[in-house]
N, C-alpha and C positions, 0 to 999 in steps of 0.2 A: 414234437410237432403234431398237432391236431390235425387228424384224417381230413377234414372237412377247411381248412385252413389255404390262405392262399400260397403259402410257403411252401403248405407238402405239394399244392399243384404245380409249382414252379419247379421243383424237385424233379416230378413225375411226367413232365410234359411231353417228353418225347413216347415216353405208354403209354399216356392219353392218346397220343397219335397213331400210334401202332392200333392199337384196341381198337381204334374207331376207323381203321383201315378194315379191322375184320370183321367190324361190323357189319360195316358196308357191304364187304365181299357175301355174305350173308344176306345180306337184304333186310337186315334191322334199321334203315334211313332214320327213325326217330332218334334210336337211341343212337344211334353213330353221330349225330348231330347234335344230342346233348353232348355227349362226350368231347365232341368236337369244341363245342364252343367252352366247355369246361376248360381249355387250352390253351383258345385263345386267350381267356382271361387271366389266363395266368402270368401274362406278358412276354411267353419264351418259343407262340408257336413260329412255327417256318414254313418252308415252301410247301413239303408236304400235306399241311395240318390247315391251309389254305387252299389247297389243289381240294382234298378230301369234302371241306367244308360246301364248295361249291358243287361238287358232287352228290352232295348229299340235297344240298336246297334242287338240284336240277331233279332229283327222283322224288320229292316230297312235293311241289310246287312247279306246275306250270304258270303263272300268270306273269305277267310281266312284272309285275314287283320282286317275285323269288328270283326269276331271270337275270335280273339287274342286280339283286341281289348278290348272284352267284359268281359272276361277272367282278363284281366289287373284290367279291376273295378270291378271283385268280389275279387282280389287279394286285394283291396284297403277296399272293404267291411269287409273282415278278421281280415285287421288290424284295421279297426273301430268297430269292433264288439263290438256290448253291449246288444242288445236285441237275438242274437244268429240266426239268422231267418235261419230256416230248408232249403229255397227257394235257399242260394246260391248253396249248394251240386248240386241240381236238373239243375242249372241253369248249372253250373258247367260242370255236366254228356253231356247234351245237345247239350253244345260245344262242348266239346269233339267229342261227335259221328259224329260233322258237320266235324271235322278235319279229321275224320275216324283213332283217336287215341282211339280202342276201350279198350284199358289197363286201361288208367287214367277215360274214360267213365262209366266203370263199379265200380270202384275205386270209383268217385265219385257217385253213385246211391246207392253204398252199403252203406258208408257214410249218403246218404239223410235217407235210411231206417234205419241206427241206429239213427238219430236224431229224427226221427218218435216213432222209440220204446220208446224213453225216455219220450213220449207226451200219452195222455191219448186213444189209440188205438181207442176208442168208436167213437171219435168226425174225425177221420185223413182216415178211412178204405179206401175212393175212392184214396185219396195220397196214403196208403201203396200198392193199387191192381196195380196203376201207377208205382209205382217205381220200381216193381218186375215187372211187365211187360216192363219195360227199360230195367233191370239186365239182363231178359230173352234175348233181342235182344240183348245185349253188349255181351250174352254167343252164340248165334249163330252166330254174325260178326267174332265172334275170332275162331269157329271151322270152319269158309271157309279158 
């Protein structure tokens, strides 16, 4: 199989995913989103490899195309869901707020924090103080 081949990327797509996880965590956003998308097209990425992606457009692009953008691959993460990750809600909410659609933003962070309560509170406390301190600003956007 040819390195550059859609077959080896089908092969390899879950290390695609992983790689462009650590990219990220790094702060290389270009290359974690070529890599990313290198996945998608491979036709095997999942919920992760669509969490990530959207991730990556929200640190590389503010404007409302990359938004919606980003938005599009958590929508695709949804439908790949299988390990559940609490991270699209939040991701989700974030957008939102960049749209200054504060309705669906708080919608979504209420959301992140019921997926939080269903996790063992002990280990999640600095995501739960985060997410209620989002709800709190999605409740101040909406009473200007």
């Amino acid at each position: 199989v040819e390195k550059n081949d859609n077959i080896f990327d089908r092969i390899i797509a879950d290390c695609l995913t992983y790689n462009a996880a650590l990219q990220l965590y790094q702060d290389k956003y270009d290359l974690a989103l070529l890599t990313l998308e290198r996945a998608i097209r491979s036709g095997l990425a999942v919920e992760e490899t669509y969490l990530l992606h959207a991730m990556a457009l929200r640190h590389l692009g503010s404007d409302a195309k990359s938004n919606e953008e980003a938005l599009r691959s958590l929508d695709l993460a949804v439908e790949r869901r299988t390990a559940g990750s609490r991270f699209i809600n939040s991701e989700r909410g974030l957008l939102y707020l960049r749209l200054g659609d504060f309705n669906k933003a708080q919608a979504a962070f209420d959301a992140y924090l019921g997926d939080l309560s269903r996790m063992k509170a002990d280990d999640h406390w600095d995501e739960i103080d985060w997410g209620r301190k989002m709800l709190a600003r999605c409740k101040l956007l909406l009473s200007k």
